[in-house]
C-alpha positions as CSV (number, residue, x, y, z in Angstrom):
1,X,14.8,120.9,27.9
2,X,17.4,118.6,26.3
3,X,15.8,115.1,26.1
4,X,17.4,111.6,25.1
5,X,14.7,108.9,24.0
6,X,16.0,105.9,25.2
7,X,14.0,102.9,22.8
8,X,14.6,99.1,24.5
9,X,12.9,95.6,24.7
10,X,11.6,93.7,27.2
11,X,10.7,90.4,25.8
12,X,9.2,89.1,22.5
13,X,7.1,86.4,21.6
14,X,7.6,84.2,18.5
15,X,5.8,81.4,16.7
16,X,6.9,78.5,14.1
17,X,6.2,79.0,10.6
18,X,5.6,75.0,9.3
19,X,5.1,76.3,5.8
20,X,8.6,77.8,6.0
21,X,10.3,75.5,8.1
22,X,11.8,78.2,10.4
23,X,11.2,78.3,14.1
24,X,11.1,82.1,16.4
25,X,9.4,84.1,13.8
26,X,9.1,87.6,16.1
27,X,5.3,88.3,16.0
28,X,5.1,90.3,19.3
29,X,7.6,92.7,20.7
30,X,7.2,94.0,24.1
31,X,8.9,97.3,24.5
32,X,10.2,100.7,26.7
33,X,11.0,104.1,25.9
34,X,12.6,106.1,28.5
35,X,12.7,109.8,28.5
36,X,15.9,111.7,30.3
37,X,16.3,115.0,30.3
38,X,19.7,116.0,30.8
39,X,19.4,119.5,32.4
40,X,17.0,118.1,35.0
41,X,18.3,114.3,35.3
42,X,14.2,113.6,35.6
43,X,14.0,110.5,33.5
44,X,10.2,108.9,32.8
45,X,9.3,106.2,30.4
46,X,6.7,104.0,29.2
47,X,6.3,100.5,28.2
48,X,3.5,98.8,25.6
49,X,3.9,95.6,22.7
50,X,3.5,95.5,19.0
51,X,2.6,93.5,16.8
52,X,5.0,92.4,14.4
53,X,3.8,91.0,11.1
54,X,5.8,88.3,9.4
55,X,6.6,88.7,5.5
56,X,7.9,85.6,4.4
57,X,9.6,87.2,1.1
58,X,11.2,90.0,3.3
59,X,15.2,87.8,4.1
60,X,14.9,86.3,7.6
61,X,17.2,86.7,10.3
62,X,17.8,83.9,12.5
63,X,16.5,84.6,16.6
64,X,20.3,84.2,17.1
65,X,21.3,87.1,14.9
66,X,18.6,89.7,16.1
67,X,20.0,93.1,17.3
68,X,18.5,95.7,19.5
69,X,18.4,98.3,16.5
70,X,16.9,95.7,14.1
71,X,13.9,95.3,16.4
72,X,13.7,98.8,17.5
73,X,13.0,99.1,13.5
74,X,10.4,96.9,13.4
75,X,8.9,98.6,16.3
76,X,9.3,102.0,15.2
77,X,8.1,100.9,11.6
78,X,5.1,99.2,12.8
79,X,3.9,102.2,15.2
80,X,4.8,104.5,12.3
81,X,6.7,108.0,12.5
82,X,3.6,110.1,13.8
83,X,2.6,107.6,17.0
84,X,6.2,107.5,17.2
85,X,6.8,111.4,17.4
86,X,3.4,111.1,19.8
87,X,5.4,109.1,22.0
88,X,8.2,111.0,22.5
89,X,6.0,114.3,22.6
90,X,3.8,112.6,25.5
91,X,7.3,111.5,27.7
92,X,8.1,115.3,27.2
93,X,4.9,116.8,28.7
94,X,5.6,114.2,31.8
95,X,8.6,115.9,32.2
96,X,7.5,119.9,32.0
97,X,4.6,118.2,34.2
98,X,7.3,117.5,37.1
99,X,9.4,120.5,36.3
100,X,5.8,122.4,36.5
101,X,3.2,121.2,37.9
102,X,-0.1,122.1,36.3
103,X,-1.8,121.5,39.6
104,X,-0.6,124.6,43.0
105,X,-1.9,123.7,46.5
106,X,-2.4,126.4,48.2
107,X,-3.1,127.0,52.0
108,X,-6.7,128.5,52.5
109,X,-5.7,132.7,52.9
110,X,-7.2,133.0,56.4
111,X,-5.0,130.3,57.8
């Protein structure tokens, strides 16, 4: 199995930081990771949010200037590189799931 982990976002929610006097500070991020397998084309994926927590020292990018692979950081950093790995090991199983299924129906043997 040959699998590309696919990491997007949905939506995000942001609030206003008065004591900074900056406006859509990221403090939610709604996310998806798909799962393809190329020698199958099977593809399955899952969705859930973070949390993001705001560091005012950390330099602050403008809502504007946000890419995709900054806030897949922030996601992947916040979940941490085991839940991450968990993740992507779970997507996997949902694949060898299809490809096998753990479950056989089988006709009664006297039918």
């Amino acid at each position: 199995m040959s699998s590309t982990y696919i990491w997007t976002v949905d939506s995000m929610t942001t609030f206003t930081d008065t004591a900074n006097n900056i406006a859509n500070v990221v403090n939610s991020v709604y996310y998806r990771v798909n799962d393809i397998d190329s020698d199958s084309g099977i593809t399955v994926g899952m969705s859930d949010n973070v949390q993001i927590v705001y560091n005012p020292d950390d330099p602050f990018i403008e809502y504007a200037n946000l890419t995709l692979d900054t806030v897949i950081s922030w996601v992947q950093g916040t979940l941490g590189a085991n839940t991450v790995s968990q993740i992507q090991s779970n997507l996997d199983g949902e694949i060898q799931s299809i490809l096998n299924p753990p479950i056989t129906i089988l006709s009664p043997p006297w039918t």
